[in-house]
C-alpha positions as CSV (number, residue, x, y, z in Angstrom):
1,X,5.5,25.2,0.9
2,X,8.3,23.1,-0.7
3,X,10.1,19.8,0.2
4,X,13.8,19.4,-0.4
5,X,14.5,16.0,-1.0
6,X,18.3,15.2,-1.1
7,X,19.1,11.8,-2.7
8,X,22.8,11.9,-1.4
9,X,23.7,15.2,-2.2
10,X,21.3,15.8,-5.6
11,X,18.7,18.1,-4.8
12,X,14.8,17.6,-5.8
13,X,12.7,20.2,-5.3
14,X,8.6,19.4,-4.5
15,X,6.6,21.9,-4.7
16,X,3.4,20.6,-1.7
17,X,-0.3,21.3,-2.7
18,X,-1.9,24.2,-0.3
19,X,-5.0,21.5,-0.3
20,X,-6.6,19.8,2.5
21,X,-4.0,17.2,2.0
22,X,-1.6,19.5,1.8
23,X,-1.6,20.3,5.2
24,X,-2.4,17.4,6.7
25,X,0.2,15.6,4.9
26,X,2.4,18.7,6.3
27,X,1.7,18.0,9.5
28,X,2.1,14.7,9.6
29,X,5.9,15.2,8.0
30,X,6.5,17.2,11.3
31,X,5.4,14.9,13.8
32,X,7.6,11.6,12.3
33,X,10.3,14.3,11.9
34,X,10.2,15.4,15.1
35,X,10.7,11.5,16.7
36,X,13.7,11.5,14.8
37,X,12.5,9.1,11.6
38,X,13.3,9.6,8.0
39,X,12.5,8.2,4.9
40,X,13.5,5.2,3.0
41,X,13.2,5.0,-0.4
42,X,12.1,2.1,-2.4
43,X,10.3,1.4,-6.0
44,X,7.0,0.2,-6.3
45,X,5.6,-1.0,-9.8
46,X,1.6,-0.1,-10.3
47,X,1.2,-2.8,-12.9
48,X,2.4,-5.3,-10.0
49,X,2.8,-9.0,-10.6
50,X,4.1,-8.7,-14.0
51,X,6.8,-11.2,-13.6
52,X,6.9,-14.1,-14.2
53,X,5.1,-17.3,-12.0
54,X,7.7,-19.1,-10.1
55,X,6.9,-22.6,-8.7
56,X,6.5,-24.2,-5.2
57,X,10.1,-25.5,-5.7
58,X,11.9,-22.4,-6.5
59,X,13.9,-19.7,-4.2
60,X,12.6,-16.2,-4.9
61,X,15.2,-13.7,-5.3
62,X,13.5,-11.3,-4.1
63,X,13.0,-12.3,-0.5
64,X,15.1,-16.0,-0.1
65,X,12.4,-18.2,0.3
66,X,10.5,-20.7,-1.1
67,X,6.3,-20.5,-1.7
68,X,6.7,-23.6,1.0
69,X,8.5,-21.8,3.8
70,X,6.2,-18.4,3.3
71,X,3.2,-21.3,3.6
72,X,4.4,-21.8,7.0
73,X,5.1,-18.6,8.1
74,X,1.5,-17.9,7.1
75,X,-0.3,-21.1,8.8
76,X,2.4,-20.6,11.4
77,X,0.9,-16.5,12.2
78,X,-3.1,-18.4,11.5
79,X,-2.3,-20.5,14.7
80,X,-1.0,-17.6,16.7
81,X,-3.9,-15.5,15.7
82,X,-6.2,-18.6,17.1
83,X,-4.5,-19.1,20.3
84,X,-5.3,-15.7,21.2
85,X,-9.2,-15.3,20.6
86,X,-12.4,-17.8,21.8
87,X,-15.1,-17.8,19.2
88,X,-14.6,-18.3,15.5
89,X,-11.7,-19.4,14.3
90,X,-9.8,-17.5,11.4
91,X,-11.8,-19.1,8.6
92,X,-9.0,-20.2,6.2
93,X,-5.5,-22.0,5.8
94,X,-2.6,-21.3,3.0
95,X,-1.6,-23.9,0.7
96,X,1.4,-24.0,-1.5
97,X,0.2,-23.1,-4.9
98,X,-2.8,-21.4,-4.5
99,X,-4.3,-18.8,-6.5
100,X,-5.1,-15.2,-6.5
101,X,-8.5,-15.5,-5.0
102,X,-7.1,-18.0,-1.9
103,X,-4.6,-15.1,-1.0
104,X,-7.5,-12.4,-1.5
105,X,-9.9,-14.5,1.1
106,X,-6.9,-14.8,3.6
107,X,-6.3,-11.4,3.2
108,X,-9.6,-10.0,3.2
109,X,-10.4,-11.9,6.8
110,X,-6.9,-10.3,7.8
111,X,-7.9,-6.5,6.8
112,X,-12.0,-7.5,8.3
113,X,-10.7,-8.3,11.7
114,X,-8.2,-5.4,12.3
115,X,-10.4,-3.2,11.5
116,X,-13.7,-4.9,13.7
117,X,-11.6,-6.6,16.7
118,X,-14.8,-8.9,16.1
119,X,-15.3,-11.1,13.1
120,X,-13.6,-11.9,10.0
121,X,-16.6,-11.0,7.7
122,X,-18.9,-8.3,6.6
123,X,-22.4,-8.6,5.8
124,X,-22.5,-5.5,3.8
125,X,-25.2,-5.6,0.5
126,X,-23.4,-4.5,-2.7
127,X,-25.9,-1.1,-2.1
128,X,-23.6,-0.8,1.5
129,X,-20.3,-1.0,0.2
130,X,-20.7,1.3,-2.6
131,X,-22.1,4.0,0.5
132,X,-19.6,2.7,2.3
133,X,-16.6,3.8,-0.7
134,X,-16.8,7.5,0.4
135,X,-18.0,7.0,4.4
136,X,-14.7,5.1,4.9
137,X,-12.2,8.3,4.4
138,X,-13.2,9.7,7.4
139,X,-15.4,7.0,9.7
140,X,-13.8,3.4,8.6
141,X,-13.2,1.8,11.7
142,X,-16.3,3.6,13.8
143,X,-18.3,2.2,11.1
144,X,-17.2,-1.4,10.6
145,X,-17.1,-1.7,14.5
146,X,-21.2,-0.7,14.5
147,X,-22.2,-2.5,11.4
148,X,-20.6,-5.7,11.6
149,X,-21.4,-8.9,13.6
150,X,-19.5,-10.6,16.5
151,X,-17.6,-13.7,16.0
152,X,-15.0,-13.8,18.4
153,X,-13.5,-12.1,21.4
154,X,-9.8,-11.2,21.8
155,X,-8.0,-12.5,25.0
156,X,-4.5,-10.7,24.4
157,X,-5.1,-7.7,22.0
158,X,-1.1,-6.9,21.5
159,X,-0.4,-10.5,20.8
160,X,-3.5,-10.6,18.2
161,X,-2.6,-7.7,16.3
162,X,1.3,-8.6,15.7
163,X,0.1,-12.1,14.9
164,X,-2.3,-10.8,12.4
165,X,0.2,-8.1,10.7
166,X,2.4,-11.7,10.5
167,X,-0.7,-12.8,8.5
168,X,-0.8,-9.7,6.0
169,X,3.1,-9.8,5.9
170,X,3.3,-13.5,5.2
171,X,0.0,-13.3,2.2
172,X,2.2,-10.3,0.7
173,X,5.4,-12.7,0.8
174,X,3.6,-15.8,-1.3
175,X,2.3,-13.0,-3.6
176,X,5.6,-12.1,-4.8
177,X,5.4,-15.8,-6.3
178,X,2.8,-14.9,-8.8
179,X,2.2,-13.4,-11.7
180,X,-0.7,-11.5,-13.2
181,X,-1.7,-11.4,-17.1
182,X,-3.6,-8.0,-15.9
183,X,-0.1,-6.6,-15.3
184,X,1.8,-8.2,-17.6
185,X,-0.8,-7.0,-20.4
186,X,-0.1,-3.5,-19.2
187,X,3.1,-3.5,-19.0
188,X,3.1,-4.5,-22.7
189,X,0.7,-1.5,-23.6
190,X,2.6,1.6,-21.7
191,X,5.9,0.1,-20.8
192,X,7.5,0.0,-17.2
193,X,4.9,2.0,-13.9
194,X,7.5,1.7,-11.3
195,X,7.5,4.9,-8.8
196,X,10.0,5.8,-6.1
197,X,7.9,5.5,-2.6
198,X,9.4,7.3,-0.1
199,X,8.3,5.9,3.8
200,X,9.6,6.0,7.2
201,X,11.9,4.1,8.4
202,X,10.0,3.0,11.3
203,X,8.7,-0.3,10.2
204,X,10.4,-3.9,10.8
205,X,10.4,-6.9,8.6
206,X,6.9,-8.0,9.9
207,X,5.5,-4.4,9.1
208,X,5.0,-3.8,12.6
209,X,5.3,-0.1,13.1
210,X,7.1,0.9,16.1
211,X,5.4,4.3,16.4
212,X,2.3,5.2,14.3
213,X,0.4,8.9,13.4
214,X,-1.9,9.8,10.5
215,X,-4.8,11.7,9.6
216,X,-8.3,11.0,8.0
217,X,-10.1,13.0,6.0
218,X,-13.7,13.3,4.2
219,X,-14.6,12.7,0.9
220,X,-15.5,16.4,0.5
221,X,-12.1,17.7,1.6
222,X,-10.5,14.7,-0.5
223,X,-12.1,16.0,-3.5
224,X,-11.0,19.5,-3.6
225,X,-7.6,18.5,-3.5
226,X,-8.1,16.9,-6.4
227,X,-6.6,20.1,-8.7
228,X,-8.2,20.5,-12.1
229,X,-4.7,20.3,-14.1
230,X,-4.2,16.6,-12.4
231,X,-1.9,15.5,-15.0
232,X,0.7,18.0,-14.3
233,X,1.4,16.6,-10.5
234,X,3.5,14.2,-10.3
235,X,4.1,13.4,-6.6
236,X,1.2,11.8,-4.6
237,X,0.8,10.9,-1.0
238,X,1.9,7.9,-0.1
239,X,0.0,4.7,0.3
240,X,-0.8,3.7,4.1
241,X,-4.0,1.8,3.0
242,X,-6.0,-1.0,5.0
243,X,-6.4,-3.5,2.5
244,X,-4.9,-2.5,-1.1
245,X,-5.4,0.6,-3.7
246,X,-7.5,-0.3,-6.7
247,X,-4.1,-0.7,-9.0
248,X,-3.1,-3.4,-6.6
249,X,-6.6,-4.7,-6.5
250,X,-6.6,-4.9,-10.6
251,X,-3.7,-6.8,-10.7
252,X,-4.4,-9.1,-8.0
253,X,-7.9,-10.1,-8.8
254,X,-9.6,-8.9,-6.4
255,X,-13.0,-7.4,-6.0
256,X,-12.9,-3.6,-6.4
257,X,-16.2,-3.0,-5.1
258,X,-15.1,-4.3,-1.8
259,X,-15.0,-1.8,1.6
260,X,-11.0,-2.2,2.0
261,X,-10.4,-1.2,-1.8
262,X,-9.2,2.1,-1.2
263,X,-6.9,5.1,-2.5
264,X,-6.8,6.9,0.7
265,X,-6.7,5.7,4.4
266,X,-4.2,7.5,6.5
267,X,-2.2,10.2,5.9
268,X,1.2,10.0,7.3
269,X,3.7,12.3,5.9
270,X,5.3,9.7,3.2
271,X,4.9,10.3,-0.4
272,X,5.1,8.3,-4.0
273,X,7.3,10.3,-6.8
274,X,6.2,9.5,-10.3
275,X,9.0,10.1,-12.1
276,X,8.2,7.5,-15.0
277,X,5.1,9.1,-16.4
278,X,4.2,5.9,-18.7
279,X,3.0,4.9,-14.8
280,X,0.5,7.6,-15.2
281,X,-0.7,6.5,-18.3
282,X,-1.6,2.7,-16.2
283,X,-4.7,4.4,-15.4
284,X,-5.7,5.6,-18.5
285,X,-4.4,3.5,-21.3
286,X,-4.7,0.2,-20.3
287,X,-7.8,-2.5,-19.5
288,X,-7.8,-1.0,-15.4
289,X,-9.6,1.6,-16.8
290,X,-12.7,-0.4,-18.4
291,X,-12.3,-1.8,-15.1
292,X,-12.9,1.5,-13.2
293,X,-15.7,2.0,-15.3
294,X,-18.0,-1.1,-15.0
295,X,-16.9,-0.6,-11.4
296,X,-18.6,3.1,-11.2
297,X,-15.9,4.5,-9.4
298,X,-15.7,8.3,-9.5
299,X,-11.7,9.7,-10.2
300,X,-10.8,11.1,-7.2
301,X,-11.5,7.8,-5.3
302,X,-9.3,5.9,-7.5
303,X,-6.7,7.4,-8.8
304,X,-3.6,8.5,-6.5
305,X,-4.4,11.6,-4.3
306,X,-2.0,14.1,-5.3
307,X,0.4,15.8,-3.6
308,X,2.5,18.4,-5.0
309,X,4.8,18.6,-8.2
310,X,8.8,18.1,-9.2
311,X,10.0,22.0,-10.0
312,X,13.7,21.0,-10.2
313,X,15.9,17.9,-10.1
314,X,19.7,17.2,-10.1
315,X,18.8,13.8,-10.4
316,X,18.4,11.1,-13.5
317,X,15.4,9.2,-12.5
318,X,16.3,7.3,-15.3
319,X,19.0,5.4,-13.6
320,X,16.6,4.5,-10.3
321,X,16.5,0.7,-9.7
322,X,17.4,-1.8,-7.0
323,X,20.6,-2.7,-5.7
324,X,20.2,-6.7,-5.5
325,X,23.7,-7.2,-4.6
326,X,23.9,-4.7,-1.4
327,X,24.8,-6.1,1.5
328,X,23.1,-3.6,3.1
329,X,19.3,-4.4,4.0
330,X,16.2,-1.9,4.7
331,X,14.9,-1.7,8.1
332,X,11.9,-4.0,7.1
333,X,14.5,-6.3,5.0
334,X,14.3,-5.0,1.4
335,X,16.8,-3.8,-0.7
336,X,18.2,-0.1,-1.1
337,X,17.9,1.5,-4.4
338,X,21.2,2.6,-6.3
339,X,23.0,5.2,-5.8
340,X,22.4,8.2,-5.7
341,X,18.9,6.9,-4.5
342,X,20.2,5.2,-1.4
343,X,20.1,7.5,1.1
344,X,17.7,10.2,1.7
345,X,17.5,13.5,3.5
346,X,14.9,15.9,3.3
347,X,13.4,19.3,4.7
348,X,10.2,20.7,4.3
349,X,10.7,24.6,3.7
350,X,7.4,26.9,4.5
């Protein structure tokens, strides 16, 4: 099974994994297909945060706003969330200026209570969440729902959950205002780790998805379709995680050990292309992996689930970047990519 990816009209062949992800990932591609979605493409750096801190007072360029308006888009999506529940209130309030481990607590209620309907915290013991690392690929939300405690009820369930995804999208837009020494420090060991994620083009600016499908799987069918040559793949699924992969985790201070720390929720047909393999070497080369290690975290649950492999290219993935000056916006707001990397067709050949 091979996926033709066309980047305009430059051809890149991929050849799929016949793997438990394989096929799932296959059949995902079908159904998103089928409704009529494609993909967008967009780069994502693994060593994220590496730029540089920019202050309360200044306009990002990346997304035109100020750490002071995404402050009230973020307070502004914490009131919705509490007009629509009885019980606890969501535990925390954003404040311009505040560091990685503010964000992390905002986002970790965020990531507790989509996944519960019920509470904003866990009361999992350190033994628990490390069981909990390989139960989640398959049982996540069965689990948190039965093991977690009950602090508040929902009154409108649609209204909660696009108010809280305007809680997750409005933490990821003050992030963009920090930087991380983590990433900067691995930058400087193996150079650039940007990859081309390929998604569908079915999510708006606030992330809301306007149709959803994916696939779970166990930790035993995750790990055999973890191939013994793993450094010759170079196209992974892509990442449709409940919380944050343990790259982003590294780089954003947060705790590793924690349940929503994850390389694997859902799989959903997109895919991450590795073309710049100094990425690859993020994982092994820098500090993340003395992380890894005092975190006890076995490969396959860390590292990027492959997918399948580049056999041929009419490409140069050494031109890919972002087209700042496009007047042309994403469906969720971003950027496109250069040419040829703006527009994307593909077909998945069996």
């Amino acid at each position: 099974m091979v996926l033709e990816v066309y980047f305009n009209n430059q051809k890149t062949t991929i050849e799929i994994l016949d793997t438990p992800i394989g096929r799932l990932w296959a059949r995902a591609y079908k159904e998103y297909t089928e409704k009529g979605y494609s993909y967008k493409a967009e780069t994502v750096p693994i060593s994220v945060h590496s730029n540089k801190y920019i202050g309360p007072g200044e306009v990002n360029p990346l997304n035109g706003l100020t750490q002071k308006e995404c402050i009230e888009l973020l307070n502004k999506a914490i009131d919705d969330v509490n007009s629509y529940i009885t019980g606890t209130k969501f535990p925390y309030t954003a404040y311009e200026d505040m560091p990685w481990s503010q964000g992390n607590r905002i986002h970790r209620a965020f990531t507790t209570a989509s996944s519960t309907r019920s509470t904003w915290f866990h009361n999992f013991t350190l033994t628990q969440l490390k069981e909990f690392k390989k139960i989640s690929y398959s049982d996540k939300a069965y689990y948190m729902r039965n093991n977690c405690p009950t602090m508040f009820e929902i009154l409108d369930e649609e209204k909660f959950v696009e108010a809280a995804e305007r809680i997750n999208h409005g933490v990821h837009l003050y992030e963009t205002f920090l930087h991380s020494k983590r990433a900067k420090k691995a930058e400087e060991t193996v150079g650039r780790t940007d990859y081309i994620e390929l998604d569908w083009t079915n999510q708006d600016r606030n992330f809301a998805r306007a149709f959803f499908y994916g696939n779970r799987i166990s930790y035993e069918e995750l790990k055999i379709s973890f191939p013994d040559n793993y450094s010759d793949y170079d196209v992974f699924v892509g990442k449709m995680v409940e919380g944050k992969d343990y790259e982003f985790a590294y780089c954003e201070y947060d705790d590793g050990l924690e349940y929503d720390i994850t390389n694997l929720d859902w799989i959903c047909g997109d895919l991450r292309i590795h073309y710049n393999k100094s990425g690859n070497r993020f994982y092994t080369d820098t500090q993340y992996r003395d992380w890894i290690d005092d975190l006890e975290i076995e490969d396959e649950m860390h590292l990027p689930v492959p997918l399948g492999r580049i056999v041929s290219t009419e490409s140069d993935f050494s031109t890919v970047a972002v087209d700042y000056n496009s007047e042309v916006r994403l469906v969720n707001g971003n950027c496109p990519l250069v040419y040829p990397f703006n527009k994307i067709t593909t077909k998945l050949v069996e």
